[in-house]
ZADO-1210 file (C-alpha; in nm, 4 decimals, padded with zeros to 6 digits):
<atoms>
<atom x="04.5482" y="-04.9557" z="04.4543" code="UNK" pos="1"/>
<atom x="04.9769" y="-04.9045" z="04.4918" code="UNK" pos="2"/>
<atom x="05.1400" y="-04.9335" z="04.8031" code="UNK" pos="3"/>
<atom x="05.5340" y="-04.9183" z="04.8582" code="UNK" pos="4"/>
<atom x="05.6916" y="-05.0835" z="05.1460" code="UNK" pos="5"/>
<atom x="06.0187" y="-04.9325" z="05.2540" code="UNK" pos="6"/>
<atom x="06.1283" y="-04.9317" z="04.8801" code="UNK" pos="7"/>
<atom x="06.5465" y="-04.8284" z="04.8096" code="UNK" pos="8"/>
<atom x="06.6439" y="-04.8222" z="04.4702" code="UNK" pos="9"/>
<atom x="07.0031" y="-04.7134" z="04.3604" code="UNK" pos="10"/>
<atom x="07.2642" y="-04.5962" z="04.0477" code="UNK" pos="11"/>
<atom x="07.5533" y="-04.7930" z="04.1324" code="UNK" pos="12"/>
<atom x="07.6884" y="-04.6671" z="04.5172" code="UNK" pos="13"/>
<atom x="07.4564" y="-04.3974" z="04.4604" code="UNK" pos="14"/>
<atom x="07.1223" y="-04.4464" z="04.6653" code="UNK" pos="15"/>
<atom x="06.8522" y="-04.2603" z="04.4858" code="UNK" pos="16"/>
<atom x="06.5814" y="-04.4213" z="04.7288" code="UNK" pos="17"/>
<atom x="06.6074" y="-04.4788" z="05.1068" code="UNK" pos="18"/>
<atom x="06.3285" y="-04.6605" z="05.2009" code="UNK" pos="19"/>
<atom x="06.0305" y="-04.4844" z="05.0908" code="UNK" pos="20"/>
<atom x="05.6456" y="-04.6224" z="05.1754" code="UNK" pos="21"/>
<atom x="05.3850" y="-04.4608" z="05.0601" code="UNK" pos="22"/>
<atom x="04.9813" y="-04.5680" z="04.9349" code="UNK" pos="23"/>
<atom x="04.7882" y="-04.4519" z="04.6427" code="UNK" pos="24"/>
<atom x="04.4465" y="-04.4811" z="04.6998" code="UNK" pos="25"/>
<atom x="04.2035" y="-04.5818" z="04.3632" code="UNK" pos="26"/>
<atom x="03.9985" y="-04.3070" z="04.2029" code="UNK" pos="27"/>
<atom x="04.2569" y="-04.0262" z="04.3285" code="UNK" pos="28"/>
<atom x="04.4946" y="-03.7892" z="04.1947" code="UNK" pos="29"/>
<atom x="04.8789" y="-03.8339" z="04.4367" code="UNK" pos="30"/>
<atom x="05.1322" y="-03.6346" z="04.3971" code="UNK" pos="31"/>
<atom x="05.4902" y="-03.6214" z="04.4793" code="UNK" pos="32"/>
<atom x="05.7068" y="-03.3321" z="04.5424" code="UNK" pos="33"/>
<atom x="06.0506" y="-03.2346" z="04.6290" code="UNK" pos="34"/>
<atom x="06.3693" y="-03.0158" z="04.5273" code="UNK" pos="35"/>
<atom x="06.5561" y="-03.1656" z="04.2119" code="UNK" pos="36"/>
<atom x="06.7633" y="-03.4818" z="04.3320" code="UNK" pos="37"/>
<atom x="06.5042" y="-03.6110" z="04.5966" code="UNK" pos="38"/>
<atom x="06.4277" y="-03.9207" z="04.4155" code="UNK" pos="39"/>
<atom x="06.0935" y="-03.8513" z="04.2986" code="UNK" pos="40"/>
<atom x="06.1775" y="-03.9882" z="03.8876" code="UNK" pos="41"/>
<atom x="06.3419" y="-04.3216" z="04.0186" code="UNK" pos="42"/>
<atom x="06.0769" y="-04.3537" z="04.2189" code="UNK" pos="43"/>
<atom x="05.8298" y="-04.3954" z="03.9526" code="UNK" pos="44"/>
<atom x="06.0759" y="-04.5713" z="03.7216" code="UNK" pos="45"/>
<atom x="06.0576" y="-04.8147" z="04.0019" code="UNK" pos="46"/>
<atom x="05.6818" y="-04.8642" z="03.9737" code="UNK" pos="47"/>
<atom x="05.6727" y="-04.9019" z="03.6165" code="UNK" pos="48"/>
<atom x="05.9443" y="-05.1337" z="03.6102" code="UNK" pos="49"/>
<atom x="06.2144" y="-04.9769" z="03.4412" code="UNK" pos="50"/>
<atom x="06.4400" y="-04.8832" z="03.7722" code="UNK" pos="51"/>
<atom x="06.5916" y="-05.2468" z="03.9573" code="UNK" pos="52"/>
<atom x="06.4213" y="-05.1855" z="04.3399" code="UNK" pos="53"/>
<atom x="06.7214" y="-05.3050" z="04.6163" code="UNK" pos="54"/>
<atom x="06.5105" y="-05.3323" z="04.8519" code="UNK" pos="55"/>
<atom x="06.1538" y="-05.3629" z="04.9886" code="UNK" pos="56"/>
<atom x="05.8188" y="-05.4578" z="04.8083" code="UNK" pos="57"/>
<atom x="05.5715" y="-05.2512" z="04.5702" code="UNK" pos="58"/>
<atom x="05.1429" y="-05.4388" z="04.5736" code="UNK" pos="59"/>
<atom x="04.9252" y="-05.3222" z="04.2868" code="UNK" pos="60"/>
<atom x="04.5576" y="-05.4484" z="04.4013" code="UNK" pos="61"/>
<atom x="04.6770" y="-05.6720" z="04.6545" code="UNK" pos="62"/>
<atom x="04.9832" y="-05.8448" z="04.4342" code="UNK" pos="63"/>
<atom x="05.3458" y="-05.8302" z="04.4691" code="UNK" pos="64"/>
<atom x="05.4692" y="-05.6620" z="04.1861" code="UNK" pos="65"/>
<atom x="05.8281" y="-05.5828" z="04.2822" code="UNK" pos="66"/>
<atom x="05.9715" y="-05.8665" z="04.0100" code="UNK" pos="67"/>
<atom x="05.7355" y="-05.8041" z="03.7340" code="UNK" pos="68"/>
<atom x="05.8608" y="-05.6958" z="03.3961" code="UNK" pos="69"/>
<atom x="05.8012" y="-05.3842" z="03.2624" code="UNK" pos="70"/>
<atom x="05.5457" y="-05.5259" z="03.0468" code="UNK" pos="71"/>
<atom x="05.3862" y="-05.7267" z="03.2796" code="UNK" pos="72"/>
<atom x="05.2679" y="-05.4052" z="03.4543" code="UNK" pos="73"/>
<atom x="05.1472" y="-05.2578" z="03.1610" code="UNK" pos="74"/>
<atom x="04.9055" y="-05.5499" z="03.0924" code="UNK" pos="75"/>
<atom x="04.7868" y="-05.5540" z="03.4091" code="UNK" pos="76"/>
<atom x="04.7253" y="-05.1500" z="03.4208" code="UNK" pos="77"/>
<atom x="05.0059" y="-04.9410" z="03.4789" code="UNK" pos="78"/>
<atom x="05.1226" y="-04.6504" z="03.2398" code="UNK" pos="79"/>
<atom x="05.3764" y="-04.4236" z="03.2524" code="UNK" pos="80"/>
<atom x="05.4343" y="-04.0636" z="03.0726" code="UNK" pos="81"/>
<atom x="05.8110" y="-04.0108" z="03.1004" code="UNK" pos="82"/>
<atom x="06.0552" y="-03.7082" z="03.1854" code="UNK" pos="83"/>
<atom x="06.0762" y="-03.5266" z="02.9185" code="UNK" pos="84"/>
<atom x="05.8301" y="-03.6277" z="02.6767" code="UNK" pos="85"/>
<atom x="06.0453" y="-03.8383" z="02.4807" code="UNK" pos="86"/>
<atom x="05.8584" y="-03.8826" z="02.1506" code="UNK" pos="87"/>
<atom x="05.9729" y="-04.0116" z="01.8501" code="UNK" pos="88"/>
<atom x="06.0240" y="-03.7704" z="01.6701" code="UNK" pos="89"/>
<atom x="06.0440" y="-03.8721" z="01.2831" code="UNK" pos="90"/>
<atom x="05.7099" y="-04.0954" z="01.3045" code="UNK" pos="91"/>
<atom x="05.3919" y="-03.9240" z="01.2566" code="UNK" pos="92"/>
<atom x="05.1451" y="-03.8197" z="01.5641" code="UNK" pos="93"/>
<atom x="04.9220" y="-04.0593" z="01.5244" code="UNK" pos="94"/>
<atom x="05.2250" y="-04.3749" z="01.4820" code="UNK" pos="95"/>
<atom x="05.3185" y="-04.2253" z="01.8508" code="UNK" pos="96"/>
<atom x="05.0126" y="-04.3050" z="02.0065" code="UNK" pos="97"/>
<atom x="04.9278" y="-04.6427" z="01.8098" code="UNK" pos="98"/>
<atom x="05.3088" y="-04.7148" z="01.9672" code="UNK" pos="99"/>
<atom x="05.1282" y="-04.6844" z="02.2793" code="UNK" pos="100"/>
<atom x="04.8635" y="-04.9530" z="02.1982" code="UNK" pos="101"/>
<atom x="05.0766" y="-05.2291" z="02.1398" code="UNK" pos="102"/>
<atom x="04.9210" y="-05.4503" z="02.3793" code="UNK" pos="103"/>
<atom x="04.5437" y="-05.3982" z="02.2381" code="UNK" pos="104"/>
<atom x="04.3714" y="-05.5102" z="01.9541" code="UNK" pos="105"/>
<atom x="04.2723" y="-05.3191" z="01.6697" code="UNK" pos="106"/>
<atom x="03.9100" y="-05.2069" z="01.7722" code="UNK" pos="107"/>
<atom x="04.0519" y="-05.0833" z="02.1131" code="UNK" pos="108"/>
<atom x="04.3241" y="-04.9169" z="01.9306" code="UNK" pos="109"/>
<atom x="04.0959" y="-04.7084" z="01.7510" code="UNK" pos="110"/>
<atom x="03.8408" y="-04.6608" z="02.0675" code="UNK" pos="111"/>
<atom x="04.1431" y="-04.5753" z="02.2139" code="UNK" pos="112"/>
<atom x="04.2631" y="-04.2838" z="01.9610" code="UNK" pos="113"/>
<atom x="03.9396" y="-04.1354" z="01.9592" code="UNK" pos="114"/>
<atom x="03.9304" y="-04.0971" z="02.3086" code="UNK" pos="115"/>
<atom x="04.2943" y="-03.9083" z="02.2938" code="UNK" pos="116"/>
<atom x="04.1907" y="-03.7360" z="02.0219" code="UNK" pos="117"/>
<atom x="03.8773" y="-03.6027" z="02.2073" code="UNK" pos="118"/>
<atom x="04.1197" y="-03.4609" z="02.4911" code="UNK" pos="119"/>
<atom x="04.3547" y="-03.3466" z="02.3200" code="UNK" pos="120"/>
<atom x="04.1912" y="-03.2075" z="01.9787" code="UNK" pos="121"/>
<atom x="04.5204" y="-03.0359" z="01.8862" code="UNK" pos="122"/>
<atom x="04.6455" y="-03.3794" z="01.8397" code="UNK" pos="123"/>
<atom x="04.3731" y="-03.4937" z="01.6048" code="UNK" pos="124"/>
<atom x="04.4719" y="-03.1729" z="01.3770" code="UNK" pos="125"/>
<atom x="04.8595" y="-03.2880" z="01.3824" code="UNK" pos="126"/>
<atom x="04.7605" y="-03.6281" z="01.4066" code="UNK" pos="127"/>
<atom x="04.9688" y="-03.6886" z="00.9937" code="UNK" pos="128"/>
<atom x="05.2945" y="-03.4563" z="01.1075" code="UNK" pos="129"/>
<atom x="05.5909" y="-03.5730" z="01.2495" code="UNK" pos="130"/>
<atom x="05.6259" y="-03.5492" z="01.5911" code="UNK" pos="131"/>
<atom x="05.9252" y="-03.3661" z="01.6407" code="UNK" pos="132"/>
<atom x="05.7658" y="-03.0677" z="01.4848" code="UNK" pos="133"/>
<atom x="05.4860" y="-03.0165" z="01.7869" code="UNK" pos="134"/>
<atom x="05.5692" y="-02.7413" z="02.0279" code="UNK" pos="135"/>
<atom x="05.6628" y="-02.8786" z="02.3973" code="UNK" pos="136"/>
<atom x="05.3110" y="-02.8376" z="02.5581" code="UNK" pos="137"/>
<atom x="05.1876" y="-03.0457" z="02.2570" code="UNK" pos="138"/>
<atom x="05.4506" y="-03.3011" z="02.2662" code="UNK" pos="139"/>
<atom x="05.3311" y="-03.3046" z="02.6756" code="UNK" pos="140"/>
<atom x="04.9916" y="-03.3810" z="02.5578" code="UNK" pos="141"/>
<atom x="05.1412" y="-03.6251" z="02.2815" code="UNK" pos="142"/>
<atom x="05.2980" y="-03.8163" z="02.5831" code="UNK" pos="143"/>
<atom x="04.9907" y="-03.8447" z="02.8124" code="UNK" pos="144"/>
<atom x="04.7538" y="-03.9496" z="02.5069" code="UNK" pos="145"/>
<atom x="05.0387" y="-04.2173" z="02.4222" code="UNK" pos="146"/>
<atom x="05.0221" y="-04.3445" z="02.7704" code="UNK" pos="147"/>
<atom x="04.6416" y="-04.3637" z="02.7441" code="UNK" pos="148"/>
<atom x="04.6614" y="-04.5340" z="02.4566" code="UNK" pos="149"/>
<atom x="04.7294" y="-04.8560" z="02.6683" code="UNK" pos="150"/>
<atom x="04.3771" y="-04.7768" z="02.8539" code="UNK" pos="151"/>
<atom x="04.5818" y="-04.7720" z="03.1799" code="UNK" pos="152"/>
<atom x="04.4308" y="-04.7622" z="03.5692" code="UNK" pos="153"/>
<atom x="04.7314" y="-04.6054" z="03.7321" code="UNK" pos="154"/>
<atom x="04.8929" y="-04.3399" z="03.5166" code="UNK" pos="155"/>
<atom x="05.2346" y="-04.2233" z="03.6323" code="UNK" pos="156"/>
<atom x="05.2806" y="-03.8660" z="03.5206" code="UNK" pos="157"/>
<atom x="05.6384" y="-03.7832" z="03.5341" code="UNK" pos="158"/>
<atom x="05.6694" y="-03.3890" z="03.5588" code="UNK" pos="159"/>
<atom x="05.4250" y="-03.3161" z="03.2806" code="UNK" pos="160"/>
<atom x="05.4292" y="-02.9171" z="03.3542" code="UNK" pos="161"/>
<atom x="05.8391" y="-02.9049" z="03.3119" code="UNK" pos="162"/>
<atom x="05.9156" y="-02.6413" z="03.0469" code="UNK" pos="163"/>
<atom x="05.5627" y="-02.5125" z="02.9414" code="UNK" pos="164"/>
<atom x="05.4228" y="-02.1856" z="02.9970" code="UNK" pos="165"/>
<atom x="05.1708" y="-02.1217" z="03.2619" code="UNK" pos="166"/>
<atom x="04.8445" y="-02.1315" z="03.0199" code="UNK" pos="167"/>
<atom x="04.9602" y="-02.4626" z="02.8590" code="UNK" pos="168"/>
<atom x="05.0450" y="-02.5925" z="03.2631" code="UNK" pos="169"/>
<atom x="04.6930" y="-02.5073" z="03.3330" code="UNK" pos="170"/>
<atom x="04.5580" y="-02.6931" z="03.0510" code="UNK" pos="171"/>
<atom x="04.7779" y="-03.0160" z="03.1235" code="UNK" pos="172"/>
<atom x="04.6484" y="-03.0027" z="03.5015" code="UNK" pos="173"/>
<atom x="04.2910" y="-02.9443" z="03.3631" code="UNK" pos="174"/>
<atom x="04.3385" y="-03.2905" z="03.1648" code="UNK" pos="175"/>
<atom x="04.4766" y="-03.4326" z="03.4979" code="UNK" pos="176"/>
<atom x="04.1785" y="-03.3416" z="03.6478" code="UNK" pos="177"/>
<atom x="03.9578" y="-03.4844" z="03.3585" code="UNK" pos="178"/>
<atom x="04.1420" y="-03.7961" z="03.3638" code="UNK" pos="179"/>
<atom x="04.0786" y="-03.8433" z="03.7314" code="UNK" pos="180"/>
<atom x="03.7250" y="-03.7952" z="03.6498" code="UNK" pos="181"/>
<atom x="03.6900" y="-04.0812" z="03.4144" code="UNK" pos="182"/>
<atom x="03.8044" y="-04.3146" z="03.6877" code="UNK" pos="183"/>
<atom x="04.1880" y="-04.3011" z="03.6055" code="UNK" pos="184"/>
<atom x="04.3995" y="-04.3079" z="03.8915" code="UNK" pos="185"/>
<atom x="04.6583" y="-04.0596" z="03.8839" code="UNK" pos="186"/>
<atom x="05.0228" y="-04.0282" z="04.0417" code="UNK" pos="187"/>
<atom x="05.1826" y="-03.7436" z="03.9867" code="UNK" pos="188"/>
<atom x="05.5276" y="-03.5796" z="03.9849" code="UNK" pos="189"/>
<atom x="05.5857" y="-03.2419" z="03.9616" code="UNK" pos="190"/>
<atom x="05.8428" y="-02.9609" z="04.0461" code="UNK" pos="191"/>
<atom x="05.5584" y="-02.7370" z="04.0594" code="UNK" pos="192"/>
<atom x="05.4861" y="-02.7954" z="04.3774" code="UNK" pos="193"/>
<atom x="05.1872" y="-02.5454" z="04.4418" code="UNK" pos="194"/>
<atom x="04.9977" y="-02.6452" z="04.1231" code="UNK" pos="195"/>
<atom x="05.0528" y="-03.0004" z="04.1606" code="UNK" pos="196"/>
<atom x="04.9016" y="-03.0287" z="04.5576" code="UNK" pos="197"/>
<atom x="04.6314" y="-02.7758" z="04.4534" code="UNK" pos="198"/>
<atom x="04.4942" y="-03.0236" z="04.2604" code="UNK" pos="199"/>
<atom x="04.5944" y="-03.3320" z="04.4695" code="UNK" pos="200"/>
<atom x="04.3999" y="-03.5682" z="04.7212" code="UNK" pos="201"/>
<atom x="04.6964" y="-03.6855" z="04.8652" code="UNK" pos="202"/>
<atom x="05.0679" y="-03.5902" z="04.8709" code="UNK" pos="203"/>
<atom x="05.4088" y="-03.6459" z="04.9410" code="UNK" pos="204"/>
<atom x="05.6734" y="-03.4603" z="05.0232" code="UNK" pos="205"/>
<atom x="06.0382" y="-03.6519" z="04.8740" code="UNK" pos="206"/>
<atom x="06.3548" y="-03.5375" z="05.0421" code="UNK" pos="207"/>
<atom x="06.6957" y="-03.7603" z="04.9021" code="UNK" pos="208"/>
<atom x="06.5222" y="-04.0280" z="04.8639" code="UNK" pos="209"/>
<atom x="06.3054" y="-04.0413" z="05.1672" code="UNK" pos="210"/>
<atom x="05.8998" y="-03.9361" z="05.2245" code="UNK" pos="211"/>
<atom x="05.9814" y="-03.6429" z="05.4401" code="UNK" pos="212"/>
<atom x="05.5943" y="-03.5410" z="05.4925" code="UNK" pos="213"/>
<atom x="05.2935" y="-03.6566" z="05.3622" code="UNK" pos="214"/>
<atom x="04.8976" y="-03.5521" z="05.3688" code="UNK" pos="215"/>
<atom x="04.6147" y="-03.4450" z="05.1976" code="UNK" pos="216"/>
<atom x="04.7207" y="-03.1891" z="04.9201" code="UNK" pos="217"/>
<atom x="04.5158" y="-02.9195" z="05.0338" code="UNK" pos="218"/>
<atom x="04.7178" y="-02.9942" z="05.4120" code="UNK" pos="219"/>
<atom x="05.0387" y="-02.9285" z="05.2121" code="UNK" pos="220"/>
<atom x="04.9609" y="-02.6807" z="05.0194" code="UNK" pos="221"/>
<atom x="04.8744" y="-02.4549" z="05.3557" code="UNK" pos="222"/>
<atom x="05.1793" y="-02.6369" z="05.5291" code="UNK" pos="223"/>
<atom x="05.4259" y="-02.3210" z="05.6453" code="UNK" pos="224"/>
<atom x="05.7175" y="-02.5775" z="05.6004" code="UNK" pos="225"/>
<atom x="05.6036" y="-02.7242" z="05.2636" code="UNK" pos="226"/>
<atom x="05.5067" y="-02.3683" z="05.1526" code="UNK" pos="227"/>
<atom x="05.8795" y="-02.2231" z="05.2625" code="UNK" pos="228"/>
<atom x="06.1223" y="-02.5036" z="05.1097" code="UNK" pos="229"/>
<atom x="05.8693" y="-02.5528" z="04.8031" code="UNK" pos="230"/>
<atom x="05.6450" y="-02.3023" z="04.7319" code="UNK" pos="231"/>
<atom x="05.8793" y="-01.9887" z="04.7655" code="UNK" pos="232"/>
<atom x="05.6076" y="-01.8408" z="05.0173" code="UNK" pos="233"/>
</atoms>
């Protein structure tokens, strides 16, 4: 579905990305690891759009992508659930997620809602309340539903476990998983290394700003390298 070719990427002299490749393959959850620094939130900025690439080339089923718009990838499939959540905090629950339908028409919108709704019924109980009053696991879930909301084939998750306690982190992997099962293709960033390959068909390992390893997840997982620098085993 996604391949990178030798992609760099940088914040003025400061090169964030140093000529990473890597493949996501359609129908299958990838995620990327590494220590804080190693590039692995520029690196999906750069696939959604949002991040200038300085060199190389990102394909999305075949076509060069690497000078779309933002938008432009969107239409054509790609989502992205940011850092941080970042909500909007005065509107309502449900204005969040119709935010994240703004390229569909009104009966996908609302096939759309029901379907985040379904996953995440906590949302469908909040769905009139502003947004900033959620707690952070539900303002995860308000994120991911948002970026559904767009009916997207490659959802970027960008470290959708960060901050949450380990029950709600089990129940935002479980959606992962659920998504994945619906035919959504997944890539994934998370600082939780162990949970984030444990659930992973492929995976790569991010070192400033280059792939340092890569694999199946379960390969990773059991790697004695991967599991000293990342897992704390």
């Amino acid at each position: 579905m996604l391949e990178l070719h030798d992609i760099s990427s940088a914040y003025g002299r400061i090169q964030a990305l140093k000529g990473v490749s890597l493949r996501v393959e359609t129908g299958e959850i990838t995620a990327i690891v590494g220590a804080n620094g190693a590039g692995k939130t520029t690196l999906l900025r750069c696939i959604s759009g949002v991040q200038p690439v300085s060199g190389g080339r990102i394909t999305y089923h075949g076509k060069d992508i690497t000078a779309w718009s933002p938008q432009a990838r969107v239409a054509e499939g790609i989502a992205q659930s940011p850092e941080g959540r970042q909500v909007f905090g005065p509107l309502s629950v449900e204005d969040n997620l119709r935010l994240g339908a703004y390229r569909r028409g009104r009966a996908e919108t609302e096939v759309s809602l029901d379907r985040v709704f379904d996953m995440f019924d906590i949302l469908k109980q909040k769905r009139a309340l502003p947004a900033a009053g959620l707690s952070g696991g539900q303002q995860q879930m308000l994120a991911i539903g948002r970026a559904l909301m767009s009916r997207p084939r490659l959802l970027l998750l960008d470290e959708p476990s960060m901050g949450l306690a380990p029950l709600l982190v089990r129940q935002i992997l479980d959606a992962v998983v659920a998504l994945k099962a619906e035919g959504v293709t997944v890539l994934l960033v998370e600082q939780n290394a162990s949970a984030a390959l444990a659930i992973a068909d492929r995976g790569y390992v991010l070192e400033v700003g280059h792939v340092a390893q890569s694999g199946s997840g379960q390969a990773l997982l059991h790697d004695p390298a991967v599991r000293a620098a990342y897992l704390g085993l």
